[in-house]
C-alpha positions as CSV (number, residue, x, y, z in Angstrom):
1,X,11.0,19.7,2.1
2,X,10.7,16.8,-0.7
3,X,8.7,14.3,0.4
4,X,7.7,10.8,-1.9
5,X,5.0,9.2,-1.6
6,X,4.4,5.3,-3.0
7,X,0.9,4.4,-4.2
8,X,-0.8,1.8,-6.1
9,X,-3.4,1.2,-8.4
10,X,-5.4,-1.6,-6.7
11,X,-8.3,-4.0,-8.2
12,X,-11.6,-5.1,-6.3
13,X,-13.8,-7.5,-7.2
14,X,-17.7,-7.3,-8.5
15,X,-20.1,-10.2,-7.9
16,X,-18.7,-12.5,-10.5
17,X,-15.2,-13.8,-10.7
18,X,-13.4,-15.8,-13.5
19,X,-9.4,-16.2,-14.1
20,X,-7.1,-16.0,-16.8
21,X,-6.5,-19.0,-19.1
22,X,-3.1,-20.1,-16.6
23,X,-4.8,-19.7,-13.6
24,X,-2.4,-17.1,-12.1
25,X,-4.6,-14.3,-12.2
26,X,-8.0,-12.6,-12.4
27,X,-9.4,-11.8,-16.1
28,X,-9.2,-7.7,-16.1
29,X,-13.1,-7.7,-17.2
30,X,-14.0,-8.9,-13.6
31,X,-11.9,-6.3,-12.0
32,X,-12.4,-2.7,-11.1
33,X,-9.4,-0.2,-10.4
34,X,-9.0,2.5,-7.9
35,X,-6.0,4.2,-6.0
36,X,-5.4,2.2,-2.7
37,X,-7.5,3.8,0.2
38,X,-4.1,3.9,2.4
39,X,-2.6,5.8,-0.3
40,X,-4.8,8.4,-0.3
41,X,-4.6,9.1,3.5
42,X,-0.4,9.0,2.8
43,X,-0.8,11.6,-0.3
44,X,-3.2,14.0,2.4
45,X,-0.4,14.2,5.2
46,X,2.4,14.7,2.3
47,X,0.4,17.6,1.1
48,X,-0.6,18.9,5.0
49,X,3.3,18.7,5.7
50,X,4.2,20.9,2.6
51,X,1.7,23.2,3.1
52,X,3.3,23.7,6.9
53,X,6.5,23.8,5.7
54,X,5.3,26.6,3.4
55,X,7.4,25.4,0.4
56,X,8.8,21.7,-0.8
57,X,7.5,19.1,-3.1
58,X,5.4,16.3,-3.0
59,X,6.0,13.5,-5.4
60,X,4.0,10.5,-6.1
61,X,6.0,7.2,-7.2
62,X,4.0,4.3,-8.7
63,X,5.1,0.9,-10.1
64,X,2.9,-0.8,-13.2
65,X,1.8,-0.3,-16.6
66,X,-0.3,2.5,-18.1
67,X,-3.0,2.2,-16.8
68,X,-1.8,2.3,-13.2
69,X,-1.2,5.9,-14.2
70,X,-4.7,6.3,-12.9
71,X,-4.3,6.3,-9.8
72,X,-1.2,8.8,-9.4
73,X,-3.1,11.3,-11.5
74,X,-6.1,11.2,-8.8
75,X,-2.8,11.9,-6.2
76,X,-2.0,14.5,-8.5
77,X,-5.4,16.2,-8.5
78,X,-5.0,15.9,-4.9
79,X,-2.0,18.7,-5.2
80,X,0.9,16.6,-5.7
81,X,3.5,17.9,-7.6
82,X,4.6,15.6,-10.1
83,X,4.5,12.0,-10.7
84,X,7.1,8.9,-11.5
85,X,6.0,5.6,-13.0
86,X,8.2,2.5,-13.1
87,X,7.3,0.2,-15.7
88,X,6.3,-2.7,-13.6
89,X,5.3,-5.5,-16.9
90,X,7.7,-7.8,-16.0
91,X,6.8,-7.8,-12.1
92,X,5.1,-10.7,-10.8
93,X,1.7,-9.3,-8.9
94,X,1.6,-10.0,-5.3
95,X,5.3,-9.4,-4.9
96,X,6.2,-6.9,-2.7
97,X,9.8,-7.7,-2.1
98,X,10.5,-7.5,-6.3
99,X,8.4,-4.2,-5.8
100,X,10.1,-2.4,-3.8
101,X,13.4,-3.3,-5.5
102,X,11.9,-1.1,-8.6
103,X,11.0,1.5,-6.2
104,X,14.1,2.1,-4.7
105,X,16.6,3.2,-6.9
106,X,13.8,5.2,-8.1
107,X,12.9,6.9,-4.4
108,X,16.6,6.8,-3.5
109,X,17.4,8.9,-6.5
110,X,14.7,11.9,-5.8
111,X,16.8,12.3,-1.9
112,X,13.6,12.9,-0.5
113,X,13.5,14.0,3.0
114,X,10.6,11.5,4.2
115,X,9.0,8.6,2.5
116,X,5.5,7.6,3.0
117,X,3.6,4.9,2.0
118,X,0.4,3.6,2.7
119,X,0.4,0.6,5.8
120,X,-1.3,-2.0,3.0
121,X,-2.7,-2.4,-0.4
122,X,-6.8,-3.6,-0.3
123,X,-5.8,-6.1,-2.9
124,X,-2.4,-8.1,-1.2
125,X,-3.0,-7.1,2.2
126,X,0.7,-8.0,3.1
127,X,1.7,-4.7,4.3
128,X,5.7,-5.4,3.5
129,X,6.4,-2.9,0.8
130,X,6.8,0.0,2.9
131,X,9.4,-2.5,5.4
132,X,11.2,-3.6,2.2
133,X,12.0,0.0,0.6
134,X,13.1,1.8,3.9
135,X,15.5,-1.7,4.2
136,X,16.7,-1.4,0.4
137,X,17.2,2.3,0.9
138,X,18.8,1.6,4.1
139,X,16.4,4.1,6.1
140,X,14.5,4.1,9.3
141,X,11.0,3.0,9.2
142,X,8.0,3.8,11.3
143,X,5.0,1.5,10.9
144,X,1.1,2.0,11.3
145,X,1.5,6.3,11.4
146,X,-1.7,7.7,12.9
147,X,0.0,10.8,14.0
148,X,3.3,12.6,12.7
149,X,5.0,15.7,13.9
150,X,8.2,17.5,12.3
151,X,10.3,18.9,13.9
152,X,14.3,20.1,14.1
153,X,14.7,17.1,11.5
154,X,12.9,14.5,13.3
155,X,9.7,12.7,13.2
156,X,7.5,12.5,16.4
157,X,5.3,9.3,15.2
158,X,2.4,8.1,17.2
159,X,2.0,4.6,15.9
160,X,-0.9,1.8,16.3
161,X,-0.3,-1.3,18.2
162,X,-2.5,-4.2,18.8
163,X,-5.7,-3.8,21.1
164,X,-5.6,0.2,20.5
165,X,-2.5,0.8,22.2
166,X,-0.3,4.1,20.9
167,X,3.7,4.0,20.8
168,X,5.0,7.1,20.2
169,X,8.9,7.0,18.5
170,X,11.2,9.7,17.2
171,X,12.9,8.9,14.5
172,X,15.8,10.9,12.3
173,X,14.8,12.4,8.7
174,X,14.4,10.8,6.0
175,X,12.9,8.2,6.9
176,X,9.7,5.8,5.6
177,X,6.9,5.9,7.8
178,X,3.6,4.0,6.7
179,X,0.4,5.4,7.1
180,X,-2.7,4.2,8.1
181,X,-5.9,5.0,7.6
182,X,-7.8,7.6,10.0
183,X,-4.5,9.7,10.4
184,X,-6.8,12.4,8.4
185,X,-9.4,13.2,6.2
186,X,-7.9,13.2,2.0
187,X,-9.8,15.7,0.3
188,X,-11.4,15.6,-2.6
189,X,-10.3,16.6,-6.1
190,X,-11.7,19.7,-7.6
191,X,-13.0,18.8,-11.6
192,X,-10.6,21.9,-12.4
193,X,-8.1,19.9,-10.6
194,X,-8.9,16.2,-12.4
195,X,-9.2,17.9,-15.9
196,X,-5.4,19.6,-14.6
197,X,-3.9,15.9,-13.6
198,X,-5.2,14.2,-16.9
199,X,-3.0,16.5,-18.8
200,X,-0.1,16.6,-16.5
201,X,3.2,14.6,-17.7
202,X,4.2,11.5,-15.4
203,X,7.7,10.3,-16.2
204,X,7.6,6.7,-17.5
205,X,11.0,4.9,-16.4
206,X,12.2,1.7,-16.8
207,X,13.1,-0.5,-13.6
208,X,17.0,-1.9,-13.4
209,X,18.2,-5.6,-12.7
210,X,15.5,-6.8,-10.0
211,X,16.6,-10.0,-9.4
212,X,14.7,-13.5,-9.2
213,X,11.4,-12.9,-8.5
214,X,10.8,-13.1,-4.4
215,X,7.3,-14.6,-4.9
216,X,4.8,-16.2,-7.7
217,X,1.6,-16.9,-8.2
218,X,1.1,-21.0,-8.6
219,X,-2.9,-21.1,-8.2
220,X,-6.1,-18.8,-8.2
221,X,-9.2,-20.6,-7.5
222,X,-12.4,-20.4,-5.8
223,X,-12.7,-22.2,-2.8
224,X,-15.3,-25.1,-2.5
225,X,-18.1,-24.0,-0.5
226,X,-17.9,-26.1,3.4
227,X,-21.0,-27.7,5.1
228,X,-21.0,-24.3,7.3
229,X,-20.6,-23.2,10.8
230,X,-21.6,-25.5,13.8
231,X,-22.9,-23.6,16.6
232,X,-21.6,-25.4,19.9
233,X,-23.8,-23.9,22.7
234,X,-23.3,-21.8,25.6
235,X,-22.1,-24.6,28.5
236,X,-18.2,-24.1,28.8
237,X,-17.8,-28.0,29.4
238,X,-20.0,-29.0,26.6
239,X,-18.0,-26.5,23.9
240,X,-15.1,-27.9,25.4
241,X,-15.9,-31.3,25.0
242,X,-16.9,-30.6,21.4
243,X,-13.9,-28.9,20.2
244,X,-11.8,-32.0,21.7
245,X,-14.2,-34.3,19.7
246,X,-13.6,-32.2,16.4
247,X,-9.7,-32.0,16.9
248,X,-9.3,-35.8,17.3
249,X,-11.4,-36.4,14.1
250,X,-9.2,-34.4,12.1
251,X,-6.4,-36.0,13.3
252,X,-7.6,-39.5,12.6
């Protein structure tokens, strides 16, 4: 079984914050990097399905420059087998449509027999990667995984909906589930392992005609500071009567 596996390297933010002289993105100083926390819980179930299967490969896909090598070589000290990064320069950030056109012909070329990818990235939060590739690669998808089960080349998928409801859906192979977070525990790189993944090879390719960009940065800012929260009681008729004043001053 060959199964791929999409992650990212992500960047949080410390205390301070300050932008880049255009205003389009946040100066790398006030940044840290790690591999998206979804992506870890998608490389763990890759690895737990192999190791069922007894045999296969498990390959980590990433798109971006150097250093988002980082974060496939912690998937690699993880166990996975080898790792592909799409040169992602020319790739406006926050665009998950132009990123999964890069990762498909990519994906698409390895014939994996599942896709995974984490449900979201911490940074974006727009969860549409995963829905973009499995439509570019003309695949089934499965969203919010929290449980999956092969068998007879099918997926048994227990999926999350709103309010804590499951819905469980079987679904033909391959297909592109996402994963979310809780499915299981990822374990934890051995320092034999990390010093292994820091001299492993990742192949370094270069993305084909992706089209006009599907979404750009105009603006980063800080938002101003508001006067703060109004606390409206506990009468029912009073908040009520408060929220109606407050909608008919905005609207003057």
């Amino acid at each position: 079984m060959k199964i791929v596996v999409c992650v990212k390297q992500v960047a949080t933010l410390g205390d301070e914050v300050e932008f880049t002289d255009d205003e389009r993105d946040v100066d790398p100083d006030f940044l840290e990097f790690a591999i998206n926390e979804w992506d870890t819980y998608a490389t763990e179930e890759a690895l737990r399905m192999k190791e069922a299967a007894g045999d296969g490969e498990v390959v980590v896909v990433t798109v971006g420059d150097e250093d988002a090598e980082d974060a496939m070589r912690r998937a690699l000290a993880m166990g996975a087998d080898r790792g592909i990064r799409i040169s992602g320069d020319d790739i406006p950030p926050g665009d998950p449509i132009t990123t999964a056109r890069a990762l498909a012909p990519v994906v698409g070329g390895e014939s994996p027999d599942l896709v995974l990818c984490g449900v979201q990235s911490s940074d974006a939060v727009q969860g549409s990667t995963g829905a973009a590739l499995a439509e570019l690669l003309s695949l089934p998808r499965v969203a919010v995984a929290k449980n999956v089960e092969l068998q007879n080349g099918k997926a048994l998928v227990h999926r999350e909906l709103e309010g804590g409801l499951i819905d469980v859906t079987e679904v033909d192979l391959p297909a592109v589930l996402t994963i979310q977070t809780g499915i299981n525990e990822p374990r934890y790189a051995t320092l034999r392992a990390i010093k292994q993944a820091e001299q492993q090879d990742i192949d370094v390719v270069e993305p084909g005609d992706l089209g006009a960009p599907a979404a750009r940065v105009r603006r980063m800012f800080v938002p101003p500071k508001g006067e703060g929260a109004e606390l409206l009681g506990s009468d029912a008729s009073e908040i009520a009567g408060r929220i109606k004043t407050l909608v008919e001053e905005k609207l003057r």
